[in-house]
N, C-alpha and C positions, 0 to 999 in steps of 0.2 A: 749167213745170218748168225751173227754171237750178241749174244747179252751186254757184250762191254760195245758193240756197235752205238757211234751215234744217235741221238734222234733224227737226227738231221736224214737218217739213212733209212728209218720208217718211213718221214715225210715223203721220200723221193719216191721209196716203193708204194706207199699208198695215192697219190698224186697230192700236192699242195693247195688244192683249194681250196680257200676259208671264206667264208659266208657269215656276214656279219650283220649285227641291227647300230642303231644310235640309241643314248640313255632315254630320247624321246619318245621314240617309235612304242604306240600300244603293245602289249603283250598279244594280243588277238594275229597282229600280224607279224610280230616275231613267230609264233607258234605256226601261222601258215608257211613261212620261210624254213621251217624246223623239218615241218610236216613234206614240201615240195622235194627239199633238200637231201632226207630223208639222215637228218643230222639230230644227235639227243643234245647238244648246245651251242648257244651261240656267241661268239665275245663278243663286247658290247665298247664300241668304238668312239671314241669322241676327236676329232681329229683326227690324228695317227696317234695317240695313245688308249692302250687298253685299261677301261676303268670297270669292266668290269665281267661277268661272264652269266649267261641268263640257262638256265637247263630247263628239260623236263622237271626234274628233281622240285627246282627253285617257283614253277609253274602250279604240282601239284600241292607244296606245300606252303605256298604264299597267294594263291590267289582260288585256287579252288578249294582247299578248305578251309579257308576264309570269309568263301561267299562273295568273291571280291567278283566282277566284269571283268574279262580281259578286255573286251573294248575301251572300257572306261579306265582301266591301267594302265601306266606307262612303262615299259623296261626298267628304266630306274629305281621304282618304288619295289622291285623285287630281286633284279640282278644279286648276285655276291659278290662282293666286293670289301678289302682288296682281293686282287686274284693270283692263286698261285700258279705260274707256269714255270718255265724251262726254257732254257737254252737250246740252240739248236747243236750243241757240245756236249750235251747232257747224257749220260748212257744210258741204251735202255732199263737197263737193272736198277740204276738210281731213279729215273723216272718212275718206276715202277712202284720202288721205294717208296718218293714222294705222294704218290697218288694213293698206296694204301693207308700213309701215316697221318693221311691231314682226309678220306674220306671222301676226294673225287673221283669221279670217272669220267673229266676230259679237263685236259691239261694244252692249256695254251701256249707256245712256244715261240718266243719273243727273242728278235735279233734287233740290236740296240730301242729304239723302242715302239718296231712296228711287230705286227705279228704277221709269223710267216707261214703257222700253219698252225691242228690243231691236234691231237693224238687222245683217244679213247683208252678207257682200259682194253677193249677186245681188240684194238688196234697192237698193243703189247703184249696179248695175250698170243694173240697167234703168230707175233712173233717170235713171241718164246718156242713154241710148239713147235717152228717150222727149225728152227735153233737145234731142238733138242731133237729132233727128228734126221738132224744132220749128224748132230755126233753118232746118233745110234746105227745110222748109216756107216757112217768112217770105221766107229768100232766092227759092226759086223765086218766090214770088208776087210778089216786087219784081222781080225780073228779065221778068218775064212782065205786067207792069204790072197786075198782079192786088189791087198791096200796097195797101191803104187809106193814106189818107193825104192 
């Protein structure tokens, strides 16, 4: 695990499957889909293009304190949108990048223009850790003339 690794390489490790709503579908039952899924966002799919991406985030700040129903809400009227994602090319480090400079914590990652998975920040996070947990490995084991070589 290195920080210049793909994402493509998180996806595989954490398994790829994305759970998605339509721009139509109530908030009420995007939020059970969230809640089953045990996922903090969901992209929000129209066809096979991503128009846009619904969080907890987007839930407590657009409809609950707002006073809004989520039954009577539709994804649409609260998604974010456009959505920033990534490539499945993308390195973790820059991903990482991206997600601190623009304020999310899940980054959709889109292969021409379907989406093929979805990456959190604590999905990067503990990549990095497992990352750094390696070198400290290697280094100990060179210092301790343990290193193969």
């Amino acid at each position: 695990m290195e920080l210049r690794d793909p994402i493509r390489s998180v996806l595989n490790y954490k398994g790829g499957n994305v759970w998605s709503v339509r721009p139509c579908v109530f908030v009420y039952d995007a939020i059970a889909i969230m809640s089953e899924k045990q996922v903090g966002a969901l992209p929000v799919i129209e066809g096979t293009k991503l128009v846009g991406i619904m969080s907890e985030r987007d839930y407590a700040r657009k409809v609950v304190l707002k006073g809004k129903s989520s039954k009577d809400t539709q994804v649409k009227e609260i998604m974010t949108s456009p959505v920033i994602y990534a490539t499945p090319q993308e390195t973790v480090d820059n991903c990482m990048r991206i997600m601190t400079a623009n304020g999310v914590r899940h980054l959709p990652v889109v292969e021409g223009e379907r989406v093929v998975g979805i990456v959190s920040i604590g999905d990067l996070v503990k990549w990095i850790i497992s990352a750094q947990a390696d070198t400290i490995h290697q280094m100990q084991s060179y210092i301790t003339g343990k290193y193969p070589g």
